[in-house]
C-alpha positions as CSV (number, residue, x, y, z in Angstrom):
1,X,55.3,13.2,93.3
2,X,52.1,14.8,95.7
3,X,52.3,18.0,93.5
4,X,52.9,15.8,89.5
5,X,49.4,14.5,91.0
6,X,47.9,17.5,91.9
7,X,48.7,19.1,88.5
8,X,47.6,16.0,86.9
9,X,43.7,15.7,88.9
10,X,43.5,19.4,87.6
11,X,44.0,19.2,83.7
12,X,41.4,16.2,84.0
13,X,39.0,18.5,85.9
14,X,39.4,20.9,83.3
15,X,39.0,18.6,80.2
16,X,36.1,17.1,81.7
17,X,34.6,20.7,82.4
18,X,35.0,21.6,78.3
19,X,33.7,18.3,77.0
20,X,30.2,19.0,79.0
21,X,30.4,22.7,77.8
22,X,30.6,21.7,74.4
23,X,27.7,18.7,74.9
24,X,25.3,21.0,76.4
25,X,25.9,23.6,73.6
26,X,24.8,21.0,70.8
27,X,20.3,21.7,69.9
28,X,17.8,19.2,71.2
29,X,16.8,16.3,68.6
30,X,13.4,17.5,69.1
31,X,14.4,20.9,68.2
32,X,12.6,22.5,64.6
33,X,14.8,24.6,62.2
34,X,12.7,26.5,59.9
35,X,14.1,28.2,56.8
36,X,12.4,31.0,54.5
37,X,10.9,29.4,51.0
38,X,12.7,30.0,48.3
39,X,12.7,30.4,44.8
40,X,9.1,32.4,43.9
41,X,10.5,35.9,45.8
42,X,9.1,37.6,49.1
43,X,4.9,37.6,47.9
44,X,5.0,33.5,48.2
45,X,2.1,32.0,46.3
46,X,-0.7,30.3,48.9
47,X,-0.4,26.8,49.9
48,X,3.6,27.8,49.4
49,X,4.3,26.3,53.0
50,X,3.1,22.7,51.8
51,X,5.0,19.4,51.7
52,X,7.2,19.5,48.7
53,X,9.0,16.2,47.9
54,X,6.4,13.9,46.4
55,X,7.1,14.5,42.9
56,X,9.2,16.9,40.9
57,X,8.4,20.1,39.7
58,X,7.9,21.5,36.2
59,X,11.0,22.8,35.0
60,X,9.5,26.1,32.7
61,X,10.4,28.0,29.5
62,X,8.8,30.9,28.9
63,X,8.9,32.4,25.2
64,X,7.5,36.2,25.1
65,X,5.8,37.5,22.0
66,X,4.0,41.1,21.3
67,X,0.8,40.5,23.3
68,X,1.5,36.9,25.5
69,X,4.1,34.9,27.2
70,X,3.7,31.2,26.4
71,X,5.1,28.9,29.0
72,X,6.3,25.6,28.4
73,X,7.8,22.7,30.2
74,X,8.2,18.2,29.4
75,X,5.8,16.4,31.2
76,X,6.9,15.0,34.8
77,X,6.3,11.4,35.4
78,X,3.0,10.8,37.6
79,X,1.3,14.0,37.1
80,X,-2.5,14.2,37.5
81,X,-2.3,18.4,36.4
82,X,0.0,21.4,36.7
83,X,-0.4,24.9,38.4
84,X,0.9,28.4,36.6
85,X,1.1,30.9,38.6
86,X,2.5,34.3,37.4
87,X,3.2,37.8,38.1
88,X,3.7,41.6,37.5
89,X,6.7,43.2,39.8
90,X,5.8,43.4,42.6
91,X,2.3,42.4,42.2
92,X,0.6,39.6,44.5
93,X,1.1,36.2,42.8
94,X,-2.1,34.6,40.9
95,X,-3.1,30.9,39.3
96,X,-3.1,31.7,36.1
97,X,-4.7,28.2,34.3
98,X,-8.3,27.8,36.0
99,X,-7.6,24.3,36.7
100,X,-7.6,23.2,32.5
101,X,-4.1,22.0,32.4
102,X,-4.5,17.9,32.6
103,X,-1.6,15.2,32.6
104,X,-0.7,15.7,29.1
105,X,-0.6,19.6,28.8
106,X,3.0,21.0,28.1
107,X,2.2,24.3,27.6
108,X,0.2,27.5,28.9
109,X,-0.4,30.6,27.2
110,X,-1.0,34.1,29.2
111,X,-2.4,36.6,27.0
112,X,-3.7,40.3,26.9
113,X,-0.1,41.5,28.0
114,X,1.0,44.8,27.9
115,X,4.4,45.6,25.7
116,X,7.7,46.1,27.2
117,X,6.2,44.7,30.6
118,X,8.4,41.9,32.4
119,X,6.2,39.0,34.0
120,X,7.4,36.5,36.3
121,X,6.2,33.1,36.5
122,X,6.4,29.6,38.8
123,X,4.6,26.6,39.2
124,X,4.3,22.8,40.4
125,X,3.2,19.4,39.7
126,X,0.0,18.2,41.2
127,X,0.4,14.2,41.1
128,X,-2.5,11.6,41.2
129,X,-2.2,11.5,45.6
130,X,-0.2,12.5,47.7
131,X,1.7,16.1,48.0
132,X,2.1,18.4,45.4
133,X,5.8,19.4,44.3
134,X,8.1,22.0,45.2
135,X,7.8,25.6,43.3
136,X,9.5,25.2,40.1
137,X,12.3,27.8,39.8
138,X,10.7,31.1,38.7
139,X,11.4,32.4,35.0
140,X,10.3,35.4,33.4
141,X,9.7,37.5,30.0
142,X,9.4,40.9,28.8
143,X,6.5,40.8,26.4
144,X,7.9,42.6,22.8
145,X,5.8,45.1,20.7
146,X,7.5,43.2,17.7
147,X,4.3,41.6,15.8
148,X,4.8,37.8,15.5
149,X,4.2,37.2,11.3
150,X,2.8,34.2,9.7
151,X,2.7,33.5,6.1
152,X,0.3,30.6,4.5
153,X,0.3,29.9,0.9
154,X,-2.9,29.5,-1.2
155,X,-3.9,30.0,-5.1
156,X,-2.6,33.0,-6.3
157,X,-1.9,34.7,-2.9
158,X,0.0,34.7,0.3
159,X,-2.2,35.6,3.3
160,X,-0.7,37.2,5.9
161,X,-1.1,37.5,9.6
162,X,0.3,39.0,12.8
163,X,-0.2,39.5,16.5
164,X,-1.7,42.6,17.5
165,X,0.9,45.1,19.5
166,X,-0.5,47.1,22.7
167,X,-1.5,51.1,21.7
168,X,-0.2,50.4,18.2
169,X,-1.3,53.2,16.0
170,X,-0.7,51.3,12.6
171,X,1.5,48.6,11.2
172,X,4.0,48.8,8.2
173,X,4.4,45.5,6.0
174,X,7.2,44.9,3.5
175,X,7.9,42.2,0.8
176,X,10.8,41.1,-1.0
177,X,11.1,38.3,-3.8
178,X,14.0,37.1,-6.4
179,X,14.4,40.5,-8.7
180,X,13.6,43.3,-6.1
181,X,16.4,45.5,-5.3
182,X,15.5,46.2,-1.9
183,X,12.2,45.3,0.2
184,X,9.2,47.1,-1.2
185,X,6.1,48.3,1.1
186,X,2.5,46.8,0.8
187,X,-0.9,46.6,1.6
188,X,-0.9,50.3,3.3
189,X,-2.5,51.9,5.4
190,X,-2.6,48.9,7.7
191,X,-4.4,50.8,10.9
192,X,-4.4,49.6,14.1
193,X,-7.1,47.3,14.1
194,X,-5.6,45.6,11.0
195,X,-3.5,42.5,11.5
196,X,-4.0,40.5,8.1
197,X,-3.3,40.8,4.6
198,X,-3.8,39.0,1.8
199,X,-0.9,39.6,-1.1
200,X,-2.7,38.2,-4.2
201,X,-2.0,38.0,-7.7
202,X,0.3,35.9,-7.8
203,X,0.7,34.3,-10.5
204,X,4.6,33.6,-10.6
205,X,5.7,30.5,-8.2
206,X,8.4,32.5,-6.6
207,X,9.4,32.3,-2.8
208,X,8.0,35.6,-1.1
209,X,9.2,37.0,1.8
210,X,7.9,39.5,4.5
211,X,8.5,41.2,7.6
212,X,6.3,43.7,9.8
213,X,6.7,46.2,12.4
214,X,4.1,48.0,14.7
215,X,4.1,52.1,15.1
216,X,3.0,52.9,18.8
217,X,2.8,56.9,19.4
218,X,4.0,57.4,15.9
219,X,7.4,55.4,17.0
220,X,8.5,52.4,14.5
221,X,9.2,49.5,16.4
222,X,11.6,46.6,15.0
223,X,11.0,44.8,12.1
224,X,10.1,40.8,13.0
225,X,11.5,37.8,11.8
226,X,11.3,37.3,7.9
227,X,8.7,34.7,7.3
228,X,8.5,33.1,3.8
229,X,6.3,31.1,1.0
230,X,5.4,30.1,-2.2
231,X,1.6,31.1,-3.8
232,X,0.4,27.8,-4.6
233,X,-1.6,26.2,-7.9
234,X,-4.6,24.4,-8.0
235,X,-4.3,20.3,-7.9
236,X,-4.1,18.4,-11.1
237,X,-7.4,16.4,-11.3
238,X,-7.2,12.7,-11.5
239,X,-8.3,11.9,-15.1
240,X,-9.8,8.5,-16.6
241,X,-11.0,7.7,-20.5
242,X,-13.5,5.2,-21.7
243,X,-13.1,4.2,-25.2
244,X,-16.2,3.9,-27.3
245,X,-16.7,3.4,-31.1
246,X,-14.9,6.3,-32.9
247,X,-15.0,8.1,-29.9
248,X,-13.6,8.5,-26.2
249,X,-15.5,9.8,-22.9
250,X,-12.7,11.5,-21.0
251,X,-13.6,12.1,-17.1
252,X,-12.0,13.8,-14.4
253,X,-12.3,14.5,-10.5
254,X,-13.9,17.6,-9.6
255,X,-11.3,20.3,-7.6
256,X,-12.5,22.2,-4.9
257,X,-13.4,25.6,-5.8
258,X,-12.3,25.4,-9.3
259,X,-14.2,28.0,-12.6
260,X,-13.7,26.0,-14.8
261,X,-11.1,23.1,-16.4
262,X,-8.9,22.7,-19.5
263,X,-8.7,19.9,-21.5
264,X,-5.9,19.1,-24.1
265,X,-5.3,16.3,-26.4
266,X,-2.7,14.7,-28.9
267,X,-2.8,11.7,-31.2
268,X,-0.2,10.8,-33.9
269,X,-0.1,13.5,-36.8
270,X,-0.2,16.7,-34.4
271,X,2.6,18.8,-33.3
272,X,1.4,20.5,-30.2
273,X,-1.1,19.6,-27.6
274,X,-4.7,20.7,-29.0
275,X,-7.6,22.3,-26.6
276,X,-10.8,20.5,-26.9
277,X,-14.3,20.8,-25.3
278,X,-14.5,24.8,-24.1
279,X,-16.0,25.7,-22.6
280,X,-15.5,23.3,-19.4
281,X,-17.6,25.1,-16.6
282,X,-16.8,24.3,-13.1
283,X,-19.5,21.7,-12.5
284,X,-18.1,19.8,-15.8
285,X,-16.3,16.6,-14.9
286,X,-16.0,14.5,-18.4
287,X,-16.1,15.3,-22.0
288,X,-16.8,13.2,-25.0
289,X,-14.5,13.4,-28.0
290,X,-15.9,11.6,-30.8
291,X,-15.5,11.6,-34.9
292,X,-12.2,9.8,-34.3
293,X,-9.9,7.1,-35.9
294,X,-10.9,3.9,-34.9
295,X,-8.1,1.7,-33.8
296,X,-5.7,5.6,-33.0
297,X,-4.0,6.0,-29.9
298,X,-5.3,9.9,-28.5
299,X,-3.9,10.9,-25.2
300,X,-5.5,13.4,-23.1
301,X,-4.5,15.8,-19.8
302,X,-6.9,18.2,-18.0
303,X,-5.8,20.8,-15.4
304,X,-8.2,23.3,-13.2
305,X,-8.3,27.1,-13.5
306,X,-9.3,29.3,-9.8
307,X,-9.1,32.7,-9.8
308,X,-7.5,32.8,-13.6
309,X,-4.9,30.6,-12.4
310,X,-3.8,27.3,-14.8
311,X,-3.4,24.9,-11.8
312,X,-1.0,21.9,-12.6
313,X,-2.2,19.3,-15.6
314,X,-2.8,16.0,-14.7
315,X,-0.6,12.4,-15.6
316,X,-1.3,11.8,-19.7
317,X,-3.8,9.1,-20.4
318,X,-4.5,7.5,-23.7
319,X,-7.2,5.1,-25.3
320,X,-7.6,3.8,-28.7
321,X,-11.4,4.3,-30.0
322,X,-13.3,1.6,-31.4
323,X,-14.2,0.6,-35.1
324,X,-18.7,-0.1,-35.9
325,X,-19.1,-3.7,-36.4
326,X,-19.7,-4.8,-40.3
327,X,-22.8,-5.4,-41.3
328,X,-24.0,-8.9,-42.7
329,X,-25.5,-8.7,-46.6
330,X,-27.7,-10.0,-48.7
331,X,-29.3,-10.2,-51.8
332,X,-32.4,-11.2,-53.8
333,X,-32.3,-10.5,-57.6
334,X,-35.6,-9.8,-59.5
335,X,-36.0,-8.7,-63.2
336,X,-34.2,-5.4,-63.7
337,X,-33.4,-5.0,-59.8
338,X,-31.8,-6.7,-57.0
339,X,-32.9,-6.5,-53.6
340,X,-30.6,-5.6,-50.5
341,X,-30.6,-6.1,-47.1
342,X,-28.2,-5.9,-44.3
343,X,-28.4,-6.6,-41.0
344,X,-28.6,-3.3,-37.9
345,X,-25.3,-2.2,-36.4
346,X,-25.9,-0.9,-33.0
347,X,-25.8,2.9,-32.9
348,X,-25.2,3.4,-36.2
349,X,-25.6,6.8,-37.4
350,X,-25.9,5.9,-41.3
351,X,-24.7,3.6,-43.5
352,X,-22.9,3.4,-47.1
353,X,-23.8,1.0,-49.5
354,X,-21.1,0.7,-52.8
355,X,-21.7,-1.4,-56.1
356,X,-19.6,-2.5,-58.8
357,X,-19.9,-4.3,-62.3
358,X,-17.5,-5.4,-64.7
359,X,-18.7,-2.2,-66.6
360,X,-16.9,0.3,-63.9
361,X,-13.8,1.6,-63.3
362,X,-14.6,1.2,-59.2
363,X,-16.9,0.9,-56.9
364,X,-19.7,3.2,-56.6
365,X,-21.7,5.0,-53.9
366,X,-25.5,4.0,-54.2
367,X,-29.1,4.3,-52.2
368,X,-28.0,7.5,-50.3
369,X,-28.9,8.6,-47.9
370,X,-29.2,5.5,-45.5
371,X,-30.4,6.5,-42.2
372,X,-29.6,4.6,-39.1
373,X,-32.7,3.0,-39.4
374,X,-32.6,2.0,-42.4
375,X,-31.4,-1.9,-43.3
376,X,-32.5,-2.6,-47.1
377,X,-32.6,-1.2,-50.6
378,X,-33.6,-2.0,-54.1
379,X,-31.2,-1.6,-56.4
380,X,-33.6,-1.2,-59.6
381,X,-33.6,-0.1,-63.2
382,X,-30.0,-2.0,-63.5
383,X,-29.0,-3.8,-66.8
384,X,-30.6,-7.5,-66.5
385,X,-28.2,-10.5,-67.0
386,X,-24.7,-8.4,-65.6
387,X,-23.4,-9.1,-62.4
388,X,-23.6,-6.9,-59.9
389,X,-21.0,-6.9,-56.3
390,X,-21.7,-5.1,-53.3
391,X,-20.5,-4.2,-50.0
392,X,-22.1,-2.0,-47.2
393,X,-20.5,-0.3,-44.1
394,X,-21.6,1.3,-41.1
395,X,-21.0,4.9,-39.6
396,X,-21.1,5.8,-35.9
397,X,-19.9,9.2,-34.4
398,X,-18.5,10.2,-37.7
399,X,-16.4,6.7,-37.8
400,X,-16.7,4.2,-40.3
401,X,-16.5,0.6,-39.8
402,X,-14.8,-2.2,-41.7
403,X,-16.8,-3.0,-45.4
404,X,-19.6,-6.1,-45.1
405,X,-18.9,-9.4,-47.0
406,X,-19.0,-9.0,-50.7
407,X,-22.3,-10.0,-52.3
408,X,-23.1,-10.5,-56.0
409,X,-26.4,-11.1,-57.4
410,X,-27.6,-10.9,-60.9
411,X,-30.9,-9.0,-62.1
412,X,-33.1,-11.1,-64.3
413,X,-35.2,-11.1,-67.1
414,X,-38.3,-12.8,-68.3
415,X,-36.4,-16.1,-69.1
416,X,-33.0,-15.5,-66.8
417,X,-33.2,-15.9,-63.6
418,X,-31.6,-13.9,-61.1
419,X,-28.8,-15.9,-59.0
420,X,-27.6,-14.9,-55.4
421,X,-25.3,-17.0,-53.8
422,X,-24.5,-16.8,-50.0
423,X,-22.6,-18.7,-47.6
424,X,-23.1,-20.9,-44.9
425,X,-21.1,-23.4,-42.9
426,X,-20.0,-26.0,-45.1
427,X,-22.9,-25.3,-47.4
428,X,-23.7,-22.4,-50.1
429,X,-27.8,-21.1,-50.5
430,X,-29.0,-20.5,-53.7
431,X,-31.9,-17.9,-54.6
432,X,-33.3,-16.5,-57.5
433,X,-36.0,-14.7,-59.2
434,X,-39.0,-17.1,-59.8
435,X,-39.3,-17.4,-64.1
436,X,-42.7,-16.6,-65.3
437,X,-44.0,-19.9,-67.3
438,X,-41.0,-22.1,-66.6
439,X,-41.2,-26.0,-66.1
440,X,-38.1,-26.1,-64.3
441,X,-35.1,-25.2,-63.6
442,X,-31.1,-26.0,-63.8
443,X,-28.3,-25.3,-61.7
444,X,-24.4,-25.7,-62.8
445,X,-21.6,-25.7,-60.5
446,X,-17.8,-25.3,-60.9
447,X,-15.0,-25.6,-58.1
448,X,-11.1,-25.6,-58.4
449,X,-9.8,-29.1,-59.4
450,X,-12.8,-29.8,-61.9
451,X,-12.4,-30.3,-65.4
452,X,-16.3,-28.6,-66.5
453,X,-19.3,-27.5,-64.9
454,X,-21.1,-30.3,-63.1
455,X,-24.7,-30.7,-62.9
456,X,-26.5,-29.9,-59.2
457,X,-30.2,-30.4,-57.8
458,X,-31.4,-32.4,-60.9
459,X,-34.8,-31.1,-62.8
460,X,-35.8,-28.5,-59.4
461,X,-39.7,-27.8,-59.7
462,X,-40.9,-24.7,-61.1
463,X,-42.2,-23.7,-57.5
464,X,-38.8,-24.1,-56.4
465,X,-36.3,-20.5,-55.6
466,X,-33.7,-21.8,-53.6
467,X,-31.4,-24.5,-53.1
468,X,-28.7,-25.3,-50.8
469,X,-25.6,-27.1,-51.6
470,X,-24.3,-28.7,-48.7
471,X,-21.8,-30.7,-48.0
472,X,-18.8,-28.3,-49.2
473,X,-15.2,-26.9,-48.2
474,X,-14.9,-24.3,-45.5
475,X,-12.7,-21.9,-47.6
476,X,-13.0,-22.9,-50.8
477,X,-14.9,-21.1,-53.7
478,X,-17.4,-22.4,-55.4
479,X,-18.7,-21.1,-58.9
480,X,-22.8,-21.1,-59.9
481,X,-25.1,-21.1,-63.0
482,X,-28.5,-21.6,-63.6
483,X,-31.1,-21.5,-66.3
484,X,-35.1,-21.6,-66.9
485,X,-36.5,-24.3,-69.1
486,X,-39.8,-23.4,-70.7
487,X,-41.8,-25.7,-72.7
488,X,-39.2,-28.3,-73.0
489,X,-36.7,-25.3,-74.0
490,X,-33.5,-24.6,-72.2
491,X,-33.3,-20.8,-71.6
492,X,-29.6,-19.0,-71.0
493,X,-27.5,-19.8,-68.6
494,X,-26.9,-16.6,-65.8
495,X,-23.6,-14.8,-65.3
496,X,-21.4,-17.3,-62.7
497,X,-21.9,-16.5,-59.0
498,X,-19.3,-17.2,-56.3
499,X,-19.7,-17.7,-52.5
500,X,-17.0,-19.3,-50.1
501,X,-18.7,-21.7,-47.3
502,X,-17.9,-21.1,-43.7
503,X,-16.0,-23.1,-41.4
């Protein structure tokens, strides 16, 4: 039993012996590890040794091209700014950005890079307070000597540009559209300070594409990415019309940089589309198209022309020109004449003034010319007695309007008096020639519905020229006579007048 004890008292020495051997082994809690920094190589970036784990870092893209590396990341939530830093090899690490990146920046371009060189880049997020992040994980890119092409459309041309290529000697730039075989070369010799072209005359809307390459010491480098577009027209102006009488003002909004401007119209009658108005220079914006068709639909489009090119023509618009107003006429009869006046149209050019007796086959042109100032004329040397009917019209920009009221009037003699009849509302005025030694005078008057002529006015006075029968039907026509009476004797009755009172 002594010795089971014995044995027992030493494994519990021994076991208490390991567990303080193993206690004493375990570090200090006061004790500092320290690890290397890692992520941004051996050559750390200053300030690498700060507290890291305030905010995250950027996470970075970086996207080479033939001269710069462009370096990207998404914005990180409570940044102030960023930091770039970036590298050659082995080269010391620099800040790049020159404190201009803000809390919205998402990008950062490093430029003036040397082809076929790899660059290595990091950085971190500065917040508003506190520490800045951890190094974001490094990236890098090896900068091509492939140009990067851009193509941008314009009137008639393509203009081309690239990125310039390190020690390039020259460039070669090659096109292709619908109809080539193969690509075809252009714009040499592009030297090496060259890094645009402009492709022009190009009239055709077809896609074009192109590609470039650089030569550096007289070795072609790759072709870049195809890059495509379309030359463009010029803008159809926005056009407008104005109707006027027998004519229409057509205007139009100016286009930038535009020689000159078409204009086209058609109306009813006309096959094709006619040009009017050439020349249109390039500080024309509206036309006026007159000697017209009064109350005649015309429609019109314009289009601009830059650089000989027929840009796109405008929506059709349309307006109906106006008719001239009709002139209001009148008439005083005399012996062997009548007199004629009208009242003005406004901008009447000229106007036409037609006669007709019961001795004519149809009406007749008379008193030309008749200017546009002109409002009256005597009708003279005309057969006394006979009834004479006439009408006048005016003309403005080569359109004629609608024919006056009808007038008749009948020249006199020495013992017939001349009888104009003209209407009024509800009420007819009578005129005439005065009747050298008359006593007085008679009037007659006949209407639908009557049986005979019926006495009007009594015995009027010698002095007397007019008289106005009132009282009358809007619309209907009523019929007049009238005679002299000299010395007691009854002279001739005139040819019958008619006039139709107004409403």
């Amino acid at each position: 039993m002594k010795s089971m004890l014995r044995i027992l008292s030493l494994s519990a020495l021994i076991l208490v012996g390991l567990i303080a051997a193993a206690y004493f082994a375990l570090p200090s809690r006061q004790q500092t590890i320290s690890f290397p920094a890692s992520g941004i190589g051996d050559n750390l970036p200053q300030h690498a040794a700060e507290d890291a784990t305030a905010i995250a870092a950027p996470v970075l893209v970086a996207n080479p091209a033939s001269d710069r590396v462009t370096i990207s990341w998404q914005p990180v939530l409570g940044a102030a700014s960023y930091e770039i830093w970036g590298r050659q090899g082995e080269e010391t690490w620099a800040r790049l950005d020159d404190d201009s990146l803000t809390s919205t920046s998402t990008s950062y371009t490093h430029t003036g890079l040397a082809s076929g060189e790899t660059y290595l880049y990091t950085g971190r997020t500065v917040p508003t307070s506190g520490a800045k992040s951890a190094w974001a994980q490094q990236v890098q890119a090896t900068v091509t000597n492939i140009p990067t092409l851009t193509a941008n459309g314009a009137i008639d041309q393509i203009d081309l540009n690239w990125t310039s290529v390190t020690d390039a000697g020259g460039y070669h730039l090659i096109m292709w559209k619908e109809g080539l075989e193969d690509w075809i070369r252009i714009g040499d010799p592009l030297t090496s300070t060259v890094t645009t072209y402009t492709h022009s005359n190009l009239s055709d809307e077809r896609t074009y594409h192109y590609r470039v390459r650089a030569v550096v010491d007289s070795t072609e480098g790759e072709w870049s990415d195809t890059v495509s577009d379309v030359p463009t027209r010029p803008s159809a102006p926005t056009l407008s019309t104005t109707a006027g009488t027998g004519q229409v003002q057509v205007s139009w909004s100016s286009i930038s940089d535009a020689d000159s401007y078409r204009l086209v119209f058609w109306t009813d009658g006309h096959d094709v589309w006619e040009r009017i108005g050439d020349p249109l220079s390039s500080t024309a914006t509206s036309y006026t198209h007159s000697g017209l068709i009064a109350g005649q639909p015309y429609y019109y489009r314009a289009s601009a022309v830059i650089n000989g090119v027929e840009g796109a023509w405008s929506e059709a618009v349309s307006d109906t020109p106006g008719r001239p107003a009709s002139p209001a006429l009148s008439a005083t009869a005399a012996t062997g004449q009548i007199g004629l006046s009208w009242t003005a149209v406004s901008d009447a050019d000229t106007y036409q003034l037609i006669v007709w007796t019961e001795a004519q086959d149809a009406w007749i042109r008379t008193g030309d010319p008749l200017t546009s100032t002109t409002t009256s004329y005597t009708h003279s040397g005309i057969s006394s007695g006979r009834t004479h009917y006439y009408r006048v019209r005016a003309a403005v920009n080569g359109t004629t309007g609608a024919w006056s009221n009808t007038i008749s009037s009948v020249p006199g003699t020495s013992y017939i008096p001349g009888l104009v009849a003209n209407a009024g509302t509800g009420e007819v005025e009578l005129t005439w020639n005065e009747v050298s030694g008359a006593d007085s005078y008679h009037i007659i008057m006949w209407t639908t519905g009557q049986t005979e002529w019926e006495r009007i006015g009594g015995n009027i006075a010698s002095d007397k020229t007019s008289h106005t029968h009132s009282g009358l039907t809007a619309g209907n026509t009523y019929y007049y006579r009238i005679r002299a009476v000299i010395d007691g004797a009854e002279g001739l009755w005139t040819e019958k007048v008619s006039s139709v009172p107004l409403e």
